[in-house]
N, C-alpha and C positions, 0 to 999 in steps of 0.2 A: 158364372161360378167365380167365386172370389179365393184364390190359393194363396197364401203366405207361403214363401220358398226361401227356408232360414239356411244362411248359410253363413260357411267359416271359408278358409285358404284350404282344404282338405281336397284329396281327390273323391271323397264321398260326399263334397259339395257341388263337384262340377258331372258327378254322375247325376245327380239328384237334378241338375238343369238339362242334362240329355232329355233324361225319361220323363219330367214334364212338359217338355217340346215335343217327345214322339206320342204321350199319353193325353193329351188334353186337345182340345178345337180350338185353336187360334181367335176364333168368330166370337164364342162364348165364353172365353175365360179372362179374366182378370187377374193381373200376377204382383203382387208386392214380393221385391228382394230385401230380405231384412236379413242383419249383419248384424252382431251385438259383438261390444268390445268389454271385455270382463277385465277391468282394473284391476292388476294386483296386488290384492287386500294383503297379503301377506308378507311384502317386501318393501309397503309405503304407507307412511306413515299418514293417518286420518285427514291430515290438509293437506295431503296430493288430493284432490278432488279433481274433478274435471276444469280447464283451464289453468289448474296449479302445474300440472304436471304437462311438460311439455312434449316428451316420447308420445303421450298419449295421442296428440293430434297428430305427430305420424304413424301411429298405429292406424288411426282414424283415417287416413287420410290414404292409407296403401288398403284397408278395408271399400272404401268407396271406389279406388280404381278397379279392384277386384270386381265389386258390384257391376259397376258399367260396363264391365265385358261380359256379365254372364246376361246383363238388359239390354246388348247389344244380339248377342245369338238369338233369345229370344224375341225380340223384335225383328229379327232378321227372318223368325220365323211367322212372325204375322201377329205375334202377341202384344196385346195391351200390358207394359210392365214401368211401374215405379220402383224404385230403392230408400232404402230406409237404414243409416248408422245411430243404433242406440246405445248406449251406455248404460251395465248393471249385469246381474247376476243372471245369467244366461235362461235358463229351465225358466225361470219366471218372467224374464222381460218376452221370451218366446209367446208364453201361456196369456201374457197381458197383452201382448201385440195383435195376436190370430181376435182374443174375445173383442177388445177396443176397436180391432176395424172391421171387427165381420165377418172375418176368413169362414170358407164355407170349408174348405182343407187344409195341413198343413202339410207342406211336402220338405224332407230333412233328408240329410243322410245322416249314415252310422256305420262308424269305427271297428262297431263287430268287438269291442274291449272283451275279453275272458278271461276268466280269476283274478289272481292278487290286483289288475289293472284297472278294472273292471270297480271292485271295490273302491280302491283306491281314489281312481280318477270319478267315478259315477257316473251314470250315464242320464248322456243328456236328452236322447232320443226316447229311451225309455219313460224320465220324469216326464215329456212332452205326450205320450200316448196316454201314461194315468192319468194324468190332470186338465188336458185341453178339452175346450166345450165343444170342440169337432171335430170331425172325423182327422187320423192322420195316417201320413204315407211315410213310410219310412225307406230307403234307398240304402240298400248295403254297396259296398265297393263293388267293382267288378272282379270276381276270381280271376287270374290269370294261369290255363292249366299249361302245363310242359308236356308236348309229346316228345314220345320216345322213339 
């Protein structure tokens, strides 16, 4: 089985690498870590592109360290895992990545956004379940309850 395991700096990215390490066979799975860095379009101007813009490569570049710890756990757990930093519009470079290599799943997390936030921001997990050509898994945070 071939998983894409998209992820951000979020704690519903490193839940999302728990539960595919306790959910999936080491033996039989294949894990791409894929990172997308979304340029922002709204505060640079059309020739920041990639290589104009300098932040970008350490954005870039603290995304891949990120990567290697969560392809480190899972190696540590017996899994076959690559990484992958791309660049572009999130929802689509996700939906283009899983079809182009294969992914037989998509495993993400999610934010859980509600109302004005929600709208606002959109959701990217969401876009990912209507539009992907396969099956996906969605990983909400973990609640944290408080006893009394």
């Amino acid at each position: 089985m071939k998983i894409l395991l998209a992820v951000d700096d979020s704690e519903c990215s490193r839940e999302a690498v728990k539960q595919a390490s306790a959910y999936f066979n080491p033996q039989t799975t294949q894990i791409k870590i894929l990172h997308i860095v979304s340029p922002p379009y709204y505060s640079t101007p059309p020739q920041m592109a990639r290589g104009y813009a300098p932040e970008m490569e350490e954005v870039e570049k603290n995304a891949a360290a990120e990567m290697e710890h969560f392809a480190e756990m899972l190696r540590g757990a017996g899994f076959a895992v690559d990484c992958a930093v791309e660049t572009g519009e999130v929802r689509s470079m996700i939906i283009d990545f899983a079809a182009n290599w294969g992914a037989d799943l998509i495993v993400m997390g999610s934010r859980g956004y509600k109302g004005l936030s929600r709208l606002l921001l959109g959701s990217v997990a969401e876009s990912v379940v209507r539009h992907a050509h396969c099956s996906v898994l969605v990983i909400r945070e973990p609640t944290v309850t408080k006893s009394s």
